[in-house]
C-alpha positions as a LaTeX table, in Angstrom:
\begin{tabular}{lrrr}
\hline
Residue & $x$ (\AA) & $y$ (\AA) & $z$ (\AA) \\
\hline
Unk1 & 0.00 & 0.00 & 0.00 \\
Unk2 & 1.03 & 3.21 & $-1.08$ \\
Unk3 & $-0.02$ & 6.74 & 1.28 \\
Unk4 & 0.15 & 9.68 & $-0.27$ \\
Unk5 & 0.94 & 12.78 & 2.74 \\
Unk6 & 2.84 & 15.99 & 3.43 \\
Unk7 & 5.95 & 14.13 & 4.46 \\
Unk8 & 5.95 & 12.27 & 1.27 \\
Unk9 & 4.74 & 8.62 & 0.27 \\
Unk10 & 4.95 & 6.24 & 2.71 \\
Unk11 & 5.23 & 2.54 & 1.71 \\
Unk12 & 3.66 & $-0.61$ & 4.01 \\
Unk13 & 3.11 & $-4.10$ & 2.99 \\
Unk14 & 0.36 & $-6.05$ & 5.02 \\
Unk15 & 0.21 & $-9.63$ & 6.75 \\
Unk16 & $-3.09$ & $-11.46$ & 7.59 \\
Unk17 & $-3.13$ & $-14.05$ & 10.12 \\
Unk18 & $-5.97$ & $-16.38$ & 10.40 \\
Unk19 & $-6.87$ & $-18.19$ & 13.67 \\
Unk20 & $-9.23$ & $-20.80$ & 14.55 \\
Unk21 & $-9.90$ & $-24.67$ & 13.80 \\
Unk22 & $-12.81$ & $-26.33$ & 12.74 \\
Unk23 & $-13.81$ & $-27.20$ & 16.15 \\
Unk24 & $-13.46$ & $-23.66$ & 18.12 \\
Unk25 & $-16.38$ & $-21.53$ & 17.08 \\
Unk26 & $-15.22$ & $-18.93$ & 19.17 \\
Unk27 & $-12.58$ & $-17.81$ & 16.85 \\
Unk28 & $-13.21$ & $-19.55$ & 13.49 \\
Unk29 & $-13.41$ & $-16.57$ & 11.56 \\
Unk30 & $-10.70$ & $-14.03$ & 13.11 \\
Unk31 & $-8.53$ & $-12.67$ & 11.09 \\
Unk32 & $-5.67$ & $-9.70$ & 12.16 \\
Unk33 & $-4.08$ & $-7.36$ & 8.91 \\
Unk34 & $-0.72$ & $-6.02$ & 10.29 \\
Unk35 & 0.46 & $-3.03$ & 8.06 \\
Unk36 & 4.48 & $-2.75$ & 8.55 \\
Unk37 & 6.93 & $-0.52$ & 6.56 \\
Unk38 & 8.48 & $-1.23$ & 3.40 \\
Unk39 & 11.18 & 1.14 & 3.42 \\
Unk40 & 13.29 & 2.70 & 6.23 \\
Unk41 & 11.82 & 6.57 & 5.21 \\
Unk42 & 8.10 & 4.67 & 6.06 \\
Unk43 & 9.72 & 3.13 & 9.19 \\
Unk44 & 11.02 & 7.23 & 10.35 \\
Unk45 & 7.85 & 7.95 & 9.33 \\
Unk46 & 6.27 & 6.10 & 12.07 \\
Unk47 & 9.01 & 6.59 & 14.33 \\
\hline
\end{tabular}
């Protein structure tokens, strides 16, 4: 993903984790998207 802002464009690739089993209803269907920085001008970005 690609942010256009004042400071410039910041660059962030996403991970999705998936938890659950078959048998736990409770979490069958929760997922997480992490956004982390591509670049180390992102990473000062967020810094």
């Amino acid at each position: 993903m690609r942010l256009k802002t004042d400071h410039g464009v910041i660059s962030l690739f996403s991970m999705t984790t998936v938890f659950g089993a078959s048998t736990d209803v409770a979490v069958s269907e929760l997922a997480i998207e992490s956004f982390y920085p591509e670049d180390d001008v992102s990473a000062a970005y967020f810094q």
